[in-house]
C-alpha positions as CSV (number, residue, x, y, z in Angstrom):
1,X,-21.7,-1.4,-44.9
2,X,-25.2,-1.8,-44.9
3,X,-26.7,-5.5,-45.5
4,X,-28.7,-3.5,-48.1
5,X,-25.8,-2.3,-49.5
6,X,-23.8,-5.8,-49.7
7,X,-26.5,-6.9,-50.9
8,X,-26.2,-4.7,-54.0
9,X,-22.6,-5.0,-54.5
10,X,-23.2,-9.0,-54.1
11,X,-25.6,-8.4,-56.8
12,X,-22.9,-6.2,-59.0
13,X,-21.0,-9.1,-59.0
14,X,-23.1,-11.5,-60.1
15,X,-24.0,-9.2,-62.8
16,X,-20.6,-9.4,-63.8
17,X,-20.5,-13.5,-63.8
18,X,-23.7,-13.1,-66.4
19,X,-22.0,-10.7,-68.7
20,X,-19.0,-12.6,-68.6
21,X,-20.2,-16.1,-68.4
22,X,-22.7,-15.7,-71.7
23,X,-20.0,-13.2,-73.4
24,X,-19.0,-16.9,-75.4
25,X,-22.7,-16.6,-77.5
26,X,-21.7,-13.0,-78.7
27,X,-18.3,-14.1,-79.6
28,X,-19.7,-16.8,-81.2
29,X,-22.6,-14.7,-83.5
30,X,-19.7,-12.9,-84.4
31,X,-17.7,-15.7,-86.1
32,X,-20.8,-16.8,-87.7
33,X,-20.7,-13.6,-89.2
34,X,-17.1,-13.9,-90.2
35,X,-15.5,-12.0,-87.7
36,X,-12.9,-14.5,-85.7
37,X,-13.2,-13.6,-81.7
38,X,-9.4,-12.3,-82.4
39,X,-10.6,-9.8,-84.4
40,X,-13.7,-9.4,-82.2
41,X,-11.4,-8.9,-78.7
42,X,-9.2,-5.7,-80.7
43,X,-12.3,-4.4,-81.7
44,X,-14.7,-4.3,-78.6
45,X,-11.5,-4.0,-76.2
46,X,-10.1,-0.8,-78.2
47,X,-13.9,0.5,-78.0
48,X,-13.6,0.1,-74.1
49,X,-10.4,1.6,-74.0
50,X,-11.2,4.7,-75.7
51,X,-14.0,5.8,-73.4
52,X,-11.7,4.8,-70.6
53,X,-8.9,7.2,-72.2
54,X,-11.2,10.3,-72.8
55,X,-12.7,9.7,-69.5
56,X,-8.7,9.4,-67.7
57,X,-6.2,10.7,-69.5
58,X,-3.5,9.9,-67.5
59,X,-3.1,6.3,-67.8
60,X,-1.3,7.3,-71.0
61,X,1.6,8.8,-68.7
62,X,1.2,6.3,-66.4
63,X,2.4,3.1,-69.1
64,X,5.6,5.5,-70.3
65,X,6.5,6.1,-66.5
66,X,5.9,2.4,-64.7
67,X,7.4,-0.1,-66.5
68,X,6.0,-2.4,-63.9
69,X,2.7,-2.5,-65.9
70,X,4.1,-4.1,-69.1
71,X,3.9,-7.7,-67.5
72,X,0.5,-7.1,-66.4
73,X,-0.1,-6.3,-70.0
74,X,1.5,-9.3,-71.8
75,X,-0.6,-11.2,-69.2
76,X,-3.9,-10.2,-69.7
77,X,-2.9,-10.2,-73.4
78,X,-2.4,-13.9,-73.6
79,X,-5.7,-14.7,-71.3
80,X,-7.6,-12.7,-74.2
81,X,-5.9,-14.4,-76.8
82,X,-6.9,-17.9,-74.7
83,X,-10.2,-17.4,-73.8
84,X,-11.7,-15.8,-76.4
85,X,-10.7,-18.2,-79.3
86,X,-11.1,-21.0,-77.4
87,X,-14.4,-21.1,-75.7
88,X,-15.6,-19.9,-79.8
89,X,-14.0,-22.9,-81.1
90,X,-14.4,-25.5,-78.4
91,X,-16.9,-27.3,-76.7
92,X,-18.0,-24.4,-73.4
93,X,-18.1,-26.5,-70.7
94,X,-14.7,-27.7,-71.5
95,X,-13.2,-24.4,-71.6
96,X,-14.4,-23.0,-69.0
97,X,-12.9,-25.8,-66.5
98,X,-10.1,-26.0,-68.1
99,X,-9.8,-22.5,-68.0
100,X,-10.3,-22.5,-64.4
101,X,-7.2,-23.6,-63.0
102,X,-6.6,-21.1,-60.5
103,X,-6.1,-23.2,-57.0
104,X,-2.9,-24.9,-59.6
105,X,-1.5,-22.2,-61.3
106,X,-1.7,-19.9,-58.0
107,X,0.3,-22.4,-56.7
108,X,3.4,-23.1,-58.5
109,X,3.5,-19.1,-59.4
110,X,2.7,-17.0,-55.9
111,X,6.1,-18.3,-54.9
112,X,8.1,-17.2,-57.5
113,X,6.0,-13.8,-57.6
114,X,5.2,-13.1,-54.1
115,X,7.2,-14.9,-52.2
116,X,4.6,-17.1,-51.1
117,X,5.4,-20.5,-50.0
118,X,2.7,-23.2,-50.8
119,X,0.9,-24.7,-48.1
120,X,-0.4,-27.9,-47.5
121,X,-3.9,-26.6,-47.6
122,X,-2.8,-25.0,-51.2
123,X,-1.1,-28.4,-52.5
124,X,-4.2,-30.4,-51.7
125,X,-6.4,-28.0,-53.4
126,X,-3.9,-28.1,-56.6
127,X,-4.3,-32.2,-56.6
128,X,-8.0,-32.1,-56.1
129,X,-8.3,-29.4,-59.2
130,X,-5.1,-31.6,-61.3
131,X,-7.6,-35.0,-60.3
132,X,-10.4,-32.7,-61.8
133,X,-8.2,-32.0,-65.0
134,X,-7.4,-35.5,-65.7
135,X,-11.1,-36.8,-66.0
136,X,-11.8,-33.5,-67.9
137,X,-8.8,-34.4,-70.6
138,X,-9.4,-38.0,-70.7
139,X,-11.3,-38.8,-74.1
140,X,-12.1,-42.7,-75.2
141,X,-10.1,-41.6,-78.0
142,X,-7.0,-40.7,-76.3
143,X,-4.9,-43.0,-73.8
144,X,-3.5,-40.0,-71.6
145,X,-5.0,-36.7,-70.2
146,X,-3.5,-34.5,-72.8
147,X,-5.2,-31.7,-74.6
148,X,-6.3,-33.0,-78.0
149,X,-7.2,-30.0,-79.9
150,X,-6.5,-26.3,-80.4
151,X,-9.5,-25.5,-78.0
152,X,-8.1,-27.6,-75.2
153,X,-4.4,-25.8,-75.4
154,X,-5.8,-22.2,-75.6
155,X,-7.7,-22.8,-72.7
156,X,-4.7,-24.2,-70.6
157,X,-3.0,-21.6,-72.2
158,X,-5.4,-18.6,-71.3
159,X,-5.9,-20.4,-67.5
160,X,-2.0,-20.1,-66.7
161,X,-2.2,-16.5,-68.1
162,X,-5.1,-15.5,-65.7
163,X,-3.7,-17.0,-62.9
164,X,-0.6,-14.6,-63.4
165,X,-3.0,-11.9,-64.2
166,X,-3.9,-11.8,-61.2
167,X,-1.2,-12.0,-58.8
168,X,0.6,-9.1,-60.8
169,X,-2.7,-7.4,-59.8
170,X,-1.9,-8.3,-56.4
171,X,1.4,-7.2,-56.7
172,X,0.3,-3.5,-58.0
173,X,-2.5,-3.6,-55.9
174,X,-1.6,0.2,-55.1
175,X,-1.6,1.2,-58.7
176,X,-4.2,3.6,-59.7
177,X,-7.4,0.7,-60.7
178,X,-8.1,2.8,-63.6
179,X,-4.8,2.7,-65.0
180,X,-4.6,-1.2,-64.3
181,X,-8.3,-1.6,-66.5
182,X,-6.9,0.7,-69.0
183,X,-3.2,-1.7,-69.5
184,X,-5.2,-4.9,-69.5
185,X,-7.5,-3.6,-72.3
186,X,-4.6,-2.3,-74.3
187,X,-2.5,-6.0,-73.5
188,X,-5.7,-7.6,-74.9
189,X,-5.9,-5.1,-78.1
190,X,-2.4,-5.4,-79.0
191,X,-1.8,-9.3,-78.1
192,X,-5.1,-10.4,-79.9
193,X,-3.9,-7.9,-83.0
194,X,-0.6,-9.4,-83.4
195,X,-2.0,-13.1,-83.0
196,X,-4.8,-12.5,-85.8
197,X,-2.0,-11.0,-88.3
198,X,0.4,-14.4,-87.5
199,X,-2.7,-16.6,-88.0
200,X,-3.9,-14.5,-91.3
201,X,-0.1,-15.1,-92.9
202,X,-0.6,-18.9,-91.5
203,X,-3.9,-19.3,-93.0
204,X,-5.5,-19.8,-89.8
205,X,-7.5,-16.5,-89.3
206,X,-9.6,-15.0,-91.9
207,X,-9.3,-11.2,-92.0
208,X,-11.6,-9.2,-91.0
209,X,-14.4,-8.7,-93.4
210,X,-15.8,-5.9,-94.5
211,X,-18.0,-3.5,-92.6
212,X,-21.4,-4.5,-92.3
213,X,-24.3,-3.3,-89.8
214,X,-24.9,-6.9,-88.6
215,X,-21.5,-7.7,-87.3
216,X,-21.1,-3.7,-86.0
217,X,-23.9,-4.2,-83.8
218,X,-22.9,-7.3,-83.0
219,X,-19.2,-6.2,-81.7
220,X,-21.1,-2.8,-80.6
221,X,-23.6,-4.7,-78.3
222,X,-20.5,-7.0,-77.3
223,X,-18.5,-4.1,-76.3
224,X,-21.6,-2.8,-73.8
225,X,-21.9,-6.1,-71.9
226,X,-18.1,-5.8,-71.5
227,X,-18.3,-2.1,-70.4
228,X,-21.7,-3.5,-67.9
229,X,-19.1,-5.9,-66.6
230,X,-16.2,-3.7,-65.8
231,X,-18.7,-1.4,-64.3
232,X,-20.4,-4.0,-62.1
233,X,-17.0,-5.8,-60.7
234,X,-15.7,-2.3,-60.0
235,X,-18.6,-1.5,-57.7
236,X,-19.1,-5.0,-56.3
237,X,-15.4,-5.6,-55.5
238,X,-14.4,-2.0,-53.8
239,X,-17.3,-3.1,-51.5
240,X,-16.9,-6.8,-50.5
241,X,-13.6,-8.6,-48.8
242,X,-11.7,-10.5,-51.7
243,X,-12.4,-13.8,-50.9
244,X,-16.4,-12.8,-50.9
245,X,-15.8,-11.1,-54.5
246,X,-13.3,-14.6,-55.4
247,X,-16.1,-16.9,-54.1
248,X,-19.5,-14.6,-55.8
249,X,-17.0,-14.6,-59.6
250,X,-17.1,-18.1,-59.6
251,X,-20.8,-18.0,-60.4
252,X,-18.9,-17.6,-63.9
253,X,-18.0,-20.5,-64.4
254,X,-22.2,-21.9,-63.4
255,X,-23.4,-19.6,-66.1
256,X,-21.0,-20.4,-68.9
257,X,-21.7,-23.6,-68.2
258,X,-25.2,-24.1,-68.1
259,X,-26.1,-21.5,-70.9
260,X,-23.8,-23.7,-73.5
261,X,-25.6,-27.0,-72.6
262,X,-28.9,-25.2,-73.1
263,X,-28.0,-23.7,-76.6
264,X,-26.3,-26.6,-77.6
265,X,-22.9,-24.8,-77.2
266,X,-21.5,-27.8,-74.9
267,X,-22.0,-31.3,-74.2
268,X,-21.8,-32.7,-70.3
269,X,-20.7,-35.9,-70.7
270,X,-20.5,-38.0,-67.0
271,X,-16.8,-37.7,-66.8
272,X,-17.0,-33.9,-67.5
273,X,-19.1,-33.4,-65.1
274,X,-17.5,-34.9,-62.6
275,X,-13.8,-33.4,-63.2
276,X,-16.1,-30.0,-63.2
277,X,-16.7,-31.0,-59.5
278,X,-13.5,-31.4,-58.7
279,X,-12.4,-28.4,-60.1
280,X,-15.4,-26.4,-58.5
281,X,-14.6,-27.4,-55.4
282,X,-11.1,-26.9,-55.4
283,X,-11.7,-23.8,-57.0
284,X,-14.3,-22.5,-54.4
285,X,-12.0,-24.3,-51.2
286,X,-9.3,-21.6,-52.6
287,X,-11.4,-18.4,-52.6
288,X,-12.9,-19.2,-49.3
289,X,-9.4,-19.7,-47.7
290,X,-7.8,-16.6,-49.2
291,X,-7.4,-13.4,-46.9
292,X,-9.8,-11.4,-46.4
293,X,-8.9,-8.6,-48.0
294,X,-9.8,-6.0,-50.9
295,X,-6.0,-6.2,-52.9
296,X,-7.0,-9.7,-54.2
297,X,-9.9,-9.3,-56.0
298,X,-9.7,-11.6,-59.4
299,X,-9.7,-10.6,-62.6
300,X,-12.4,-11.7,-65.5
301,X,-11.6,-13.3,-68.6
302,X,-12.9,-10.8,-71.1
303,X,-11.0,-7.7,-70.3
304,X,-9.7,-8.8,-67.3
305,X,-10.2,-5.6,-65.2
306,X,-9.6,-5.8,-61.6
């Protein structure tokens, strides 16, 4: 490839981070509006999947023939169900690390999965990312590193699910991509559906309200910088090695983070910051040692599409 052309795909990518790091604000405007980011996720997701649909019909064949991609599914499910409510309800920044727990999830789950034994290199980037976790977790208020609200356990909870997104990705890395977007959408649809109706007969989730053009444009304008996203990390990621594509994704985590402290969405304490460098780095460490290859390439938070 051209340097013109990595160039372009670099650029893809990092178009992706944006729409993805900033996709918190829409979420947010949303739930302002009434409409909690579970209801928000079935929404914009089942928008995304209907154009994918009438634009590849097949991927309805292909989830009654492979039962292979139901896992995938209930992954990406949960990750939506994670993300989305927490980085609404919580403090960003906070999310977002926590969130980002790839070098220890990877971990303790590509050996089960993949058969992959965990290196030495790979244990100390899980300590230097736990280290990072502690300081992020530890609150004056609280003795021990242990999530202390519902933010802080949807976040661990989305991280983990992420993290096993995408090593069933690896695993199906010669499934039709298409069909892979199209069963990650539909996990998020369904998972975020069902979690919404348990929280509405808890009284934790209001229903959704009724239709109204600010909050249609709203999930309307949310749905097209997911659909930009998916677009972008398709072109950038068929074009780049995966651990360029890893490395470029975690410019993600930068924008998240410094659009919340700018609109007041997030509050960077010392210690934060600091367990955010730990994380970083381990995080980064981990993409720049992985292979150099194109079956790899991470998944994104929204939608996670590969």
């Amino acid at each position: 490839m051209s340097r013109a052309g990595s160039a372009l795909a670099v650029m893809a990518l990092l178009g992706n981070a944006f729409c993805y790091g900033l996709s918190w604000w829409p979420f947010r405007y949303l739930q302002d509006l009434g409409v909690h980011p579970l209801w928000a996720t079935v929404l914009v997701n089942a928008l995304v999947l209907l154009v994918i649909v009438a634009m590849s019909p097949r991927v309805l064949g292909q989830w009654r023939r492979s039962f292979a991609l139901w896992p995938l599914l209930l992954a990406a499910g949960c990750t939506n169900v994670g993300f989305n409510w927490a980085v609404t309800i919580g403090d960003v920044v906070r999310v977002v690390l926590l969130f980002y727990l790839m070098p220890v999830w990877v971990a303790l789950l590509a050996w089960p999965l993949l058969g992959e034994r965990p290196t030495l290199r790979s244990v100390a980037y899980m300590l230097l990312a736990l280290g990072g976790v502690v300081l992020v977790l530890k609150t004056p208020d609280s003795p021990w590193p242990w999530p202390h609200d519902l933010a802080d356990g949807l976040a661990l909870m989305g991280g983990f699910s992420f993290a096993l997104t995408n090593l069933l990705l690896r695993r199906l890395r010669d499934a039709d991509a298409m069909t892979m977007t199209a069963t990650m959408l539909l996990g998020g649809t369904l998972l975020c559906a069902l979690t919404a109706w348990v929280g509405m007969e808890q009284g934790l989730v209001p229903a959704l309200p009724a239709p109204a053009a600010p909050w249609l444009l709203g999930a309307l304008g949310l749905a097209l910088m997911i659909g930009v996203g998916n677009v972008s990390l398709q072109y950038g990621a068929a074009r780049l090695q995966a651990h360029t594509t890893s490395v470029v994704l975690l410019c993600e985590v930068v924008f998240a983070s410094v659009s919340a402290i700018l609109l007041g969405a997030a509050v960077l304490t010392e210690r934060v910051a600091m367990g955010g460098a730990l994380i970083f780095t381990a995080a980064l460490l981990s993409a720049l040692s992985s292979p150099a290859t194109h079956d790899s390439a991470p998944a994104t938070p929204a939608t996670e599409t590969p």
